[in-house]
C-alpha positions in Angstrom: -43.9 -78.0 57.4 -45.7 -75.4 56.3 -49.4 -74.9 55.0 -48.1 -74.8 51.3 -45.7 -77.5 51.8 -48.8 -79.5 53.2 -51.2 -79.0 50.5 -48.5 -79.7 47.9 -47.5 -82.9 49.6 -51.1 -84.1 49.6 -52.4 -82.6 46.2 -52.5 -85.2 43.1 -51.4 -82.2 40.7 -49.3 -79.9 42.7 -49.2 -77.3 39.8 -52.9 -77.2 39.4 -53.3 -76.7 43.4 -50.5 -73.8 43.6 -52.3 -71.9 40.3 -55.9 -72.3 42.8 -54.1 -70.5 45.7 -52.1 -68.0 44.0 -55.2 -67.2 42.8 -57.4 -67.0 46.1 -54.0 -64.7 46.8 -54.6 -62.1 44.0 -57.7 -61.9 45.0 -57.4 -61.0 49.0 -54.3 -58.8 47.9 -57.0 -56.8 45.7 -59.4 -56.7 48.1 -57.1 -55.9 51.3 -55.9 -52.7 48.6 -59.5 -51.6 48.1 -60.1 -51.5 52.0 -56.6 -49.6 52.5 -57.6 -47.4 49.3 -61.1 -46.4 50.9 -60.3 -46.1 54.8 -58.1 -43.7 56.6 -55.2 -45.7 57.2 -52.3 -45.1 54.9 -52.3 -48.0 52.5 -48.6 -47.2 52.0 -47.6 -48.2 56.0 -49.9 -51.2 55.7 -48.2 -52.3 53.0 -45.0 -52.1 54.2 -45.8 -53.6 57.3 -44.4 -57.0 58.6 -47.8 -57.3 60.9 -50.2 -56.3 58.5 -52.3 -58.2 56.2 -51.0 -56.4 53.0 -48.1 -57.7 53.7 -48.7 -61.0 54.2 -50.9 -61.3 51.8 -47.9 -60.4 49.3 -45.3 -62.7 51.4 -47.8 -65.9 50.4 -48.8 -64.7 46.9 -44.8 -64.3 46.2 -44.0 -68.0 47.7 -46.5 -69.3 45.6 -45.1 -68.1 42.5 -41.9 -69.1 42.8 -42.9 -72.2 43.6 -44.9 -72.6 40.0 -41.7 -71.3 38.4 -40.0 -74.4 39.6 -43.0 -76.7 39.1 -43.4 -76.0 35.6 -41.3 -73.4 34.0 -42.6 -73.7 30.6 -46.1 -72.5 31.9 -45.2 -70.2 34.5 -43.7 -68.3 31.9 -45.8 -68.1 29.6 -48.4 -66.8 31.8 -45.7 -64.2 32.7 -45.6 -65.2 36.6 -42.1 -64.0 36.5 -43.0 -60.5 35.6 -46.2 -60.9 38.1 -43.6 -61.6 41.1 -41.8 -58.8 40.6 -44.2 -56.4 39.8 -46.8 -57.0 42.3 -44.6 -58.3 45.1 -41.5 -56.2 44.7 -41.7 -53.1 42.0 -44.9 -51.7 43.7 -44.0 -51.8 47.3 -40.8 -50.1 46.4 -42.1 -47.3 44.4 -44.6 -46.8 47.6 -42.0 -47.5 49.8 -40.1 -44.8 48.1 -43.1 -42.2 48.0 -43.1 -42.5 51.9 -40.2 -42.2 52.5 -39.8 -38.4 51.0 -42.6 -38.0 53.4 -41.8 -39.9 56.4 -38.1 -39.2 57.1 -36.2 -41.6 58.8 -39.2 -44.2 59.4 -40.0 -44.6 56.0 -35.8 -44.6 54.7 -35.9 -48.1 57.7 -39.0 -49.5 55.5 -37.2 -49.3 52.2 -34.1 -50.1 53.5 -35.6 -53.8 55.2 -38.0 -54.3 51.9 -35.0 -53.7 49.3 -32.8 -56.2 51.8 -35.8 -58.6 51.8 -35.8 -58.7 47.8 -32.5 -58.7 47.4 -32.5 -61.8 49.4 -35.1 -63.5 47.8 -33.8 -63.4 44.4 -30.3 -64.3 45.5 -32.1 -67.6 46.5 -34.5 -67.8 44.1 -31.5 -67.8 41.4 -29.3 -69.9 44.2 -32.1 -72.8 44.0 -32.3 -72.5 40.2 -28.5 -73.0 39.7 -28.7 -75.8 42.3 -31.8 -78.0 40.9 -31.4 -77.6 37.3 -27.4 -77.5 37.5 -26.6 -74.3 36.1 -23.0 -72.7 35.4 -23.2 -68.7 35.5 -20.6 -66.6 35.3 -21.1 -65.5 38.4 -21.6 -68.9 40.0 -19.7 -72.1 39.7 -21.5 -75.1 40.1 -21.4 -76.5 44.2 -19.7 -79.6 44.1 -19.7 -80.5 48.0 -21.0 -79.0 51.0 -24.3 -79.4 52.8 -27.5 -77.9 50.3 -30.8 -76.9 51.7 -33.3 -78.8 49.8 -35.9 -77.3 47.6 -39.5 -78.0 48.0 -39.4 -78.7 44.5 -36.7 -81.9 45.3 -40.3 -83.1 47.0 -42.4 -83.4 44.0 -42.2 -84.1 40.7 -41.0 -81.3 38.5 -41.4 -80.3 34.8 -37.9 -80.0 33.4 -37.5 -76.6 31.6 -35.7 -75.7 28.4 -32.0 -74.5 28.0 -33.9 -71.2 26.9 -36.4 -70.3 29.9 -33.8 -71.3 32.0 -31.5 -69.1 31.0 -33.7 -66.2 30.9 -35.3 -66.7 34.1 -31.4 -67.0 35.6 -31.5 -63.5 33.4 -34.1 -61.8 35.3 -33.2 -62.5 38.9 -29.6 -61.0 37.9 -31.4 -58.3 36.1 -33.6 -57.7 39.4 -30.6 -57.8 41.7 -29.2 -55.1 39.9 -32.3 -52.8 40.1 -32.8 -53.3 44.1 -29.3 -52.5 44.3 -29.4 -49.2 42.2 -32.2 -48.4 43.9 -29.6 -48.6 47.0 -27.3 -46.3 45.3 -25.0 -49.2 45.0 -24.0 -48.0 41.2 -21.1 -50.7 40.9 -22.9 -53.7 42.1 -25.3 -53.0 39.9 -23.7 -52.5 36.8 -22.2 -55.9 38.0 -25.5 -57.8 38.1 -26.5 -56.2 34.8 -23.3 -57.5 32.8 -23.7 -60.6 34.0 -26.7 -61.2 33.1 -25.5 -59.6 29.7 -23.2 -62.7 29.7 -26.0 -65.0 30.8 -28.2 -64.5 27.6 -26.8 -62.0 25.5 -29.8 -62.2 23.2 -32.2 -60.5 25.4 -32.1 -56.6 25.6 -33.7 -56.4 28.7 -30.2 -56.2 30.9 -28.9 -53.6 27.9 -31.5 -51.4 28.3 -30.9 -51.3 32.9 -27.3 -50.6 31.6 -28.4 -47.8 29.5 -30.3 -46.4 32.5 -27.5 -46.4 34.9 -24.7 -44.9 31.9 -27.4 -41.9 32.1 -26.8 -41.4 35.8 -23.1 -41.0 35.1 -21.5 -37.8 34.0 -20.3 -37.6 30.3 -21.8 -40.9 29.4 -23.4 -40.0 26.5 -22.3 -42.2 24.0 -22.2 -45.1 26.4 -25.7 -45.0 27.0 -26.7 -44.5 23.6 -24.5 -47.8 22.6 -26.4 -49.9 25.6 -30.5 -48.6 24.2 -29.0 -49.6 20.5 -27.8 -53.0 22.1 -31.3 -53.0 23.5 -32.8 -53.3 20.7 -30.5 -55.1 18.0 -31.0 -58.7 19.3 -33.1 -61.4 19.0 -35.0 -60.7 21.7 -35.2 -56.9 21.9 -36.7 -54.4 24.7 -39.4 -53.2 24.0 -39.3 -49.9 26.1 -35.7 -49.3 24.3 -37.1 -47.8 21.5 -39.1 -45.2 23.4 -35.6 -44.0 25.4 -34.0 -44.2 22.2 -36.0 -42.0 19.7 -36.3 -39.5 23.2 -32.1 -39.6 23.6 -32.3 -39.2 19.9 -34.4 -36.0 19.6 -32.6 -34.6 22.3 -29.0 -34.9 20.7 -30.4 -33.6 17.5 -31.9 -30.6 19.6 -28.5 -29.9 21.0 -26.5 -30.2 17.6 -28.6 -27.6 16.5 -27.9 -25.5 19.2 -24.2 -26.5 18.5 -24.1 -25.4 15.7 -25.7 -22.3 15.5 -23.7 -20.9 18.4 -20.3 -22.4 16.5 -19.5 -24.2 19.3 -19.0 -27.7 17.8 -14.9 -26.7 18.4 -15.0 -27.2 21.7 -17.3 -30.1 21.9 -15.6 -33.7 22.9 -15.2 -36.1 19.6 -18.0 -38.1 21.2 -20.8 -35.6 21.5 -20.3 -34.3 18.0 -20.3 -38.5 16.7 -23.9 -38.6 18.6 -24.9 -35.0 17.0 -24.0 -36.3 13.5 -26.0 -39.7 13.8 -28.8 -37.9 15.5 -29.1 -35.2 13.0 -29.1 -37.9 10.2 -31.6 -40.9 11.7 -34.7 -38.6 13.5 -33.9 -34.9 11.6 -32.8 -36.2 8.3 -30.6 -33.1 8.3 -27.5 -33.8 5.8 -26.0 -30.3 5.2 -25.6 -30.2 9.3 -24.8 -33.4 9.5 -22.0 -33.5 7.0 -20.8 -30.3 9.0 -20.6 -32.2 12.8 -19.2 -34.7 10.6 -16.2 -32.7 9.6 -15.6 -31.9 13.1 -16.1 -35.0 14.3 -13.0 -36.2 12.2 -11.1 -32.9 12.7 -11.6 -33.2 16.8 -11.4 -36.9 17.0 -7.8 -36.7 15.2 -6.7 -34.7 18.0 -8.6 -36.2 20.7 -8.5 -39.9 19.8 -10.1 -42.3 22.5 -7.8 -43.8 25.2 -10.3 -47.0 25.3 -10.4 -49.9 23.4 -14.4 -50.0 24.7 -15.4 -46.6 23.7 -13.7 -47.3 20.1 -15.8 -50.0 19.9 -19.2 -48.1 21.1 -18.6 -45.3 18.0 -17.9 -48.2 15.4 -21.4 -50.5 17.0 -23.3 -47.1 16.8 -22.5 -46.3 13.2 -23.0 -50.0 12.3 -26.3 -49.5 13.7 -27.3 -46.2 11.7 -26.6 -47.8 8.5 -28.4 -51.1 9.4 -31.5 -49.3 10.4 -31.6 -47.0 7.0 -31.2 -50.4 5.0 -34.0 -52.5 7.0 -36.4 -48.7 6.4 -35.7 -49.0 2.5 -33.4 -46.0 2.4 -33.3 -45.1 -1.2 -29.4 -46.7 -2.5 -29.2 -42.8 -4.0 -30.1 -40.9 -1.3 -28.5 -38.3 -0.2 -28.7 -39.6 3.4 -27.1 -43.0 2.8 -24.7 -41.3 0.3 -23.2 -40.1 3.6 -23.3 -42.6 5.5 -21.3 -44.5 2.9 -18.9 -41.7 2.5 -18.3 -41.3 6.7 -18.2 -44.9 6.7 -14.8 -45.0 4.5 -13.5 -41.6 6.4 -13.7 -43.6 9.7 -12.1 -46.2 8.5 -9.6 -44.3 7.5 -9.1 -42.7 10.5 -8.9 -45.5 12.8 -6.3 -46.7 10.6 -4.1 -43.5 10.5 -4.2 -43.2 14.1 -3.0 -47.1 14.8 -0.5 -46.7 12.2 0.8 -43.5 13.8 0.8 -45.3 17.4 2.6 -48.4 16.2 5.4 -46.5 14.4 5.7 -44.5 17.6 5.9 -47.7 19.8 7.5 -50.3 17.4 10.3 -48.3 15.3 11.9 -51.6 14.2 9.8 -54.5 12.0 11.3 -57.1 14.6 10.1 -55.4 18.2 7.5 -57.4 20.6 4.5 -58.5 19.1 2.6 -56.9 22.5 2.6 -53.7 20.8 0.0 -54.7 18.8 -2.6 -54.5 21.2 -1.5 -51.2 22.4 -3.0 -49.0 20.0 -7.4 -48.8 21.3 -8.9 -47.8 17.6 -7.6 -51.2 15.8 -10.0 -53.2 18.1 -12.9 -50.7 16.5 -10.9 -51.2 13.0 -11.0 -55.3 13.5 -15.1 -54.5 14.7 -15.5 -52.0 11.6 -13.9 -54.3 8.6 -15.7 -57.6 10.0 -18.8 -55.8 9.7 -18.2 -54.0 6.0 -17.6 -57.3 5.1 -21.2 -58.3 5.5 -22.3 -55.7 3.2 -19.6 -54.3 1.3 -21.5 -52.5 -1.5 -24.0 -51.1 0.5 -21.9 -49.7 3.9 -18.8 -48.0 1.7 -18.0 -45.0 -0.6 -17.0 -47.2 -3.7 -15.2 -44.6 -5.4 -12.6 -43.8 -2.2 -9.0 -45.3 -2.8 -8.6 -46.4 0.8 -4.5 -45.4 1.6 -4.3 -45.0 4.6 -6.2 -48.9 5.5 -3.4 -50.1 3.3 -0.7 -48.5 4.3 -1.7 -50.1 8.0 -2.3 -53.8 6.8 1.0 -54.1 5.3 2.3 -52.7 8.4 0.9 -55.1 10.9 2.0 -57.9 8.2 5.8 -56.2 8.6 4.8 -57.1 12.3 3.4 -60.6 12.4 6.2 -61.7 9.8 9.2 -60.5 11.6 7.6 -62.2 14.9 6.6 -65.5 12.7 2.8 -65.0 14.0 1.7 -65.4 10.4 2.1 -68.7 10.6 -0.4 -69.1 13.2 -3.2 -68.3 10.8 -5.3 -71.7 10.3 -8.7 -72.1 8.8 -10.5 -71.5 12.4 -9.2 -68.3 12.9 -12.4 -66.4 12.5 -13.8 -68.6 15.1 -10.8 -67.5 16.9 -11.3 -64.1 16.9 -14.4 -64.2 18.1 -12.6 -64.6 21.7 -11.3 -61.3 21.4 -12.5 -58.9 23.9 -14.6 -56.2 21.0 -16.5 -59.5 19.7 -17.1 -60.7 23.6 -19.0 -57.2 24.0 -20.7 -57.3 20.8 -22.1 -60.9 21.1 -25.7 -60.7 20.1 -25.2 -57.7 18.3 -27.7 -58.3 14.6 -25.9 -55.9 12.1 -22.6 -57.6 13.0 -24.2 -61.5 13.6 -27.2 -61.2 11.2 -27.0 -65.1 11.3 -27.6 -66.0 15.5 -28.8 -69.5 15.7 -30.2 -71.1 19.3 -27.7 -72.8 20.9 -28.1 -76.8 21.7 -27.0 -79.0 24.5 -24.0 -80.0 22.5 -22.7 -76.6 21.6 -23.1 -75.8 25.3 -20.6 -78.8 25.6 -18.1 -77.1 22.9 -18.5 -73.9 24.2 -16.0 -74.4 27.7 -12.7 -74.6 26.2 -14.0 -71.4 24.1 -14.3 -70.2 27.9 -10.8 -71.5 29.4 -9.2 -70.1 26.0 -10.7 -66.4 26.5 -9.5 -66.2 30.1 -5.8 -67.5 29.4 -6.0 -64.9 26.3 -2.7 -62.9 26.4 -1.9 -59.1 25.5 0.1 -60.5 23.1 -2.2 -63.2 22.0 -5.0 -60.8 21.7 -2.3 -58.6 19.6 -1.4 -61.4 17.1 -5.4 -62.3 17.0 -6.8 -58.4 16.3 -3.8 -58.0 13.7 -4.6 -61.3 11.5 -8.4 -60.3 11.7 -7.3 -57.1 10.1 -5.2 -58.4 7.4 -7.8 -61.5 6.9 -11.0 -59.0 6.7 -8.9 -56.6 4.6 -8.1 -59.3 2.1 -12.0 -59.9 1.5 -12.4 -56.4 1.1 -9.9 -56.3 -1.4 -11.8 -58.7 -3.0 -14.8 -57.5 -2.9 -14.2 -53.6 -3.9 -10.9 -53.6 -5.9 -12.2 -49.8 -6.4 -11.4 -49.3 -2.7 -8.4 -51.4 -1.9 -5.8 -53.9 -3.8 -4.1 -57.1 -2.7 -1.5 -58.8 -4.6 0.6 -61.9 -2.9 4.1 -61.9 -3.7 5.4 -64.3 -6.2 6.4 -68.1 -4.4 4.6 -71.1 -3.8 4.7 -70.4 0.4 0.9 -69.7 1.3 2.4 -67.6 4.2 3.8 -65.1 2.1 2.8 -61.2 2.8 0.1 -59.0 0.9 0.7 -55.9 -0.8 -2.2 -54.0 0.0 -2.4 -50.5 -2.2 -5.0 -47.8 -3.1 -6.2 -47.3 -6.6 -4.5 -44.3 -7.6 -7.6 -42.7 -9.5 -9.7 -43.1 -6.5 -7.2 -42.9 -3.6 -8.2 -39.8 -1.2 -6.6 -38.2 1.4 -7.1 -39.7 4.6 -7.5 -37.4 8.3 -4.0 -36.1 9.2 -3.5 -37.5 12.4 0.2 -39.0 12.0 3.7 -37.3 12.3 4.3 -34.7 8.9 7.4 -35.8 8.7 6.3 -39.7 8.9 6.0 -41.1 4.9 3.2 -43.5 4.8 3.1 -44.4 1.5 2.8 -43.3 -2.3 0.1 -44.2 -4.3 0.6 -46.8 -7.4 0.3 -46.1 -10.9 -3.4 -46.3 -12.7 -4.6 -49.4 -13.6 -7.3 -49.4 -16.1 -8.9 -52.6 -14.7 -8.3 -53.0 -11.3 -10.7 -56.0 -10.5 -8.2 -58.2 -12.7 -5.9 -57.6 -10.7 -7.6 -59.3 -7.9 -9.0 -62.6 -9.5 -6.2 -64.6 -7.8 -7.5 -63.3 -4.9 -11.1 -63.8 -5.0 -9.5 -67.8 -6.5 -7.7 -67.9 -2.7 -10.5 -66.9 -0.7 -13.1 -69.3 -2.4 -10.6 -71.9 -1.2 -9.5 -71.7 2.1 -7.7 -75.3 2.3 -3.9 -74.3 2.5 -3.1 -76.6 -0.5 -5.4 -74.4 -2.3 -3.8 -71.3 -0.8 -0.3 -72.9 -2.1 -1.7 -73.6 -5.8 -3.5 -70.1 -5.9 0.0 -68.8 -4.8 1.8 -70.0 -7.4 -0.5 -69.2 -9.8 -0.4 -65.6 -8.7 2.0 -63.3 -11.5 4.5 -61.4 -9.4 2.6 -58.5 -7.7 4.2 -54.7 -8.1 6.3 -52.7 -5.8 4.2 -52.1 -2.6 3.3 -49.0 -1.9 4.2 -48.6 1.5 7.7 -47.1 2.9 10.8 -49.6 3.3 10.0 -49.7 6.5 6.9 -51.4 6.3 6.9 -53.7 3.4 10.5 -55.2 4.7 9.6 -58.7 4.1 6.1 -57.1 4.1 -38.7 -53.3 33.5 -42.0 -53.2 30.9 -43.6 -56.5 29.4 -40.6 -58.6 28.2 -41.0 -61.8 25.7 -38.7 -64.2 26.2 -36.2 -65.3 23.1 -34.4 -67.9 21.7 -30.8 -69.0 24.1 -27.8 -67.3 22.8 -25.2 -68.0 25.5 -22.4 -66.1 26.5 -19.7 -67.9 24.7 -21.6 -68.8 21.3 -21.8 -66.8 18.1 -23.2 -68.4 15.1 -20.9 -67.6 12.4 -22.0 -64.9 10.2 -19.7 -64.5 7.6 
């Protein structure tokens, strides 16, 4: 038994006798650093030193603090011990350790080799112990069911029993940790490892967003990657601090080099997703619209030629743009201003393009209305589509253009309802399936994200409970599951928007009492626009319908359906509908038509308050 274990075993308040030592610890650490500071010796190799009392001195301070953290959690946090331990214990040495070894050679490379093993070891136990004591489930550890255990000194005494919250974000930091010592190794892909799952742990903490962010810079052409993990970083609950400073510097950067872009007439050349960060820059820290509306323009023209191959990086454009508009709005933008005029009016254009490009890629995969449903989760933009209506949903008003027909959105929907019909996945669609979708894999990586979950409530023991066949669901999630799933969200979202803005977009149910029956979406024919030309010329997406004087009447039946989402009122609100016009599709489709973190408020991996 050790001298801690001794003094813990005999103390009346073990918590009070560990905060005493760790103490008198701090203390001898400071004054072993002053003598270091002042004499010859390099304080660095003292430091570093197994035998020397720097080291020692960190070695006890560090075992005393961890112990507090399992003593009592609560205050151990709040007193930031957690942030002391690595700081003091771990982030310094390395940093020194790192310094001497540009100097030293091959000696100092051994030193930071052994201390960035050492840590890495600690916290592997550290978070080992945690999941063992306080029975945690990550998603990088199961729970151990048999097997011999090493028991914690904390099994010895009596322990404060944390909260679901500070347990989950102290299990957040050791991951977060693990993934620095090993980028500090140059081990890129363990690292990004650690940092998504502790993304997964708590994904209402920015902290792990912003380490993400930091390694995306380190990779070649990951521009818009990184700038999706800092705006992560900083739209949760709990949000990084030290985000915001990267942010507004990648920011002023981009906007730098859109300038330069443009003035050499080189935004041709530039990849779609350099000339989407130009745009956004240009518009949020130089408040430049004439250039911005110009990267715009090639944004779309580019992007139609060069669409993603990623359903991820689809879903990193729509988050960023998301984020642009939800950041004018909380500043007060002005509802005239020219700035959020074209937001609005890029907001409908992308829309619009995401839709033209999925409807040319299913009519190149799925010629017939009757093939496999597993084609509909073939084409990457209608994940950011699914992410891009669910989010204009929130807001409709205020995040679209309302005087732009949408035709091209249309002319999609009542494809992937041609789809879902002739496949009988239609009937699938219950009064859950918005919680449903949220197992799809564009809401799994925007979980925690505020301008598309505005609402995020803590998450309680029960829903913890409720949350594990959400888990078990999302892992036996098919392609075409995940197909059927992204095209009802579509449809779904796109019937709210229809009844939201009848400007922008018309629904009309067919005539019959069968709830099930298809839309027939359409495009007001004084506002409908030309949408990017990224389909087939030959291909005939739709016509436009005559003009109808009041187009909102048109969708009263509609609003009446989605105020009652019971199916018995879908049947009665069916019936009551008058028989809808001649959809404007083609044949074909309508055929049966590491700074000072607080902590935050648990949000776990496989909850999301419901928003809508």
């Amino acid at each position: 038994m050790t001298t801690s274990d001794t003094l813990l075993a005999r103390a009346k308040d073990p918590v009070s006798q560990l905060l005493a030592l760790a103490e008198e610890q701090r203390l001898l650490l400071q004054q072993q650093q002053k003598q270091q500071s002042s004499s010859s010796e390099s304080a660095t190799s003292n430091n570093l030193d197994p035998f020397q009392p720097g080291w020692l001195n960190r070695l006890a301070l560090c075992d005393s603090l961890s112990r507090l953290l399992f003593l009592d959690m609560e205050t151990a946090l709040d007193r930031k011990f957690e942030q002391e331990l690595w700081n003091v214990c771990f982030k310094e040495p390395v940093a020194a350790a790192q310094r001497e070894a540009k100097l030293a050679g091959s000696s100092g490379q051994a030193k930071l080799a052994a201390l960035l093993e050492y840590g890495i070891g600690f916290y592997t136990n550290l978070l080992h112990e945690l999941c063992t004591v306080f029975q945690v489930s990550l998603p990088c550890r199961k729970r151990q069911s048999h097997g011999p255990v090493l028991e914690p000194v904390v099994l010895r005494v009596k322990a404060k029993w944390p909260t679901a919250g500070s347990l989950a974000y102290l299990c957040q930091h050791c991951l977060v940790h693990l993934g620095d010592l090993c980028r500090y190794q140059r081990r890129l892909d363990q690292a990004k490892l650690y940092y998504n799952w502790a993304v997964q742990t708590c994904p209402s903490n920015g902290h792990p967003f912003n380490q993400l962010a930091i390694l995306a810079s380190q990779e070649e052409n990951r521009q818009v990657a990184t700038f999706f993990h800092y705006i992560r970083a900083m739209s949760c609950a709990t949000p990084f601090t030290a985000a915001r400073a990267n942010l507004e510097k990648l920011l002023t950067s981009q906007a730098h080099s859109a300038k330069t872009c443009l003035s050499a007439a080189g935004s041709g050349h530039e990849r779609p997703g350099v000339l989407f960060l130009h745009y956004h820059a240009l518009l949020i820290a130089a408040r430049d619209v004439a250039r911005a509306k110009q990267l715009w323009d090639a944004f779309v023209a580019a992007y139609a030629l060069r669409p993603d191959t990623n359903w991820e990086d689809c879903v990193h454009l729509v988050a960023i743009h998301a984020f642009a508009m939800h950041r004018m709005l909380a500043q007060g933008e002005p509802d005239n201003s020219e700035l959020l005029l074209l937001q609005r009016q890029a907001t409908a254009q992308l829309m619009e393009l995401l839709a033209d490009i999925s409807h040319a890629a299913l009519a190149s995969s799925i010629p017939a209305a009757a093939a496999a449903a597993a084609a509909l989760a073939s084409p990457p933009q209608l994940a950011g589509l699914h992410t891009l209506l669910r989010w204009c949903n929130l807001k409709p008003a205020a995040s679209l253009q309302h005087q732009r027909g949408l035709a091209r959105l249309a002319c999609l929907l009542n494809r992937l309802q041609s789809i879902l019909i002739a496949n009988q996945a239609s009937q699938s669609v219950s009064n859950d399936w918005e919680q449903r979708c949220l197992l799809l894999p564009e809401m799994q990586l925007l979980q925690g994200f505020l301008p598309l979950f505005p609402k995020l409530r803590s998450v309680q023991q029960q829903q913890q409970q409720q949350s594990k066949p959400s888990q078990q669901k999302l892992a036996q999630l098919s392609s075409d599951s995940i197909g059927q799933l992204r095209a009802n969200a579509c449809v779904q979202f796109g019937l709210r928007l229809a009844a939201s803005l009848p400007a922008c977009l018309l629904a009309q149910q067919a005539p019959g009492s069968d709830a099930t029956a298809a839309w027939s979406f359409t495009a007001p024919a004084d506002t409908a626009a030309a949408g990017p030309a990224a389909v087939n010329k030959q291909e005939k997406h739709s016509t436009t319908p005559p003009k109808r004087p009041n187009a909102r009447q048109h969708n009263v039946a509609l609003q009446s359906l989605l105020s009652n989402r019971g199916p018995s009122a879908q049947a009665a609100a069916a019936s009551a509908t008058p028989a809808s016009p001649v959809s404007t599709s083609s044949a074909e489709d309508s055929a049966s038509s590491s700074s000072t973190q607080p902590r935050g408020k648990l949000v776990l991996s496989s909850e999301i308050a419901r928003s809508i």
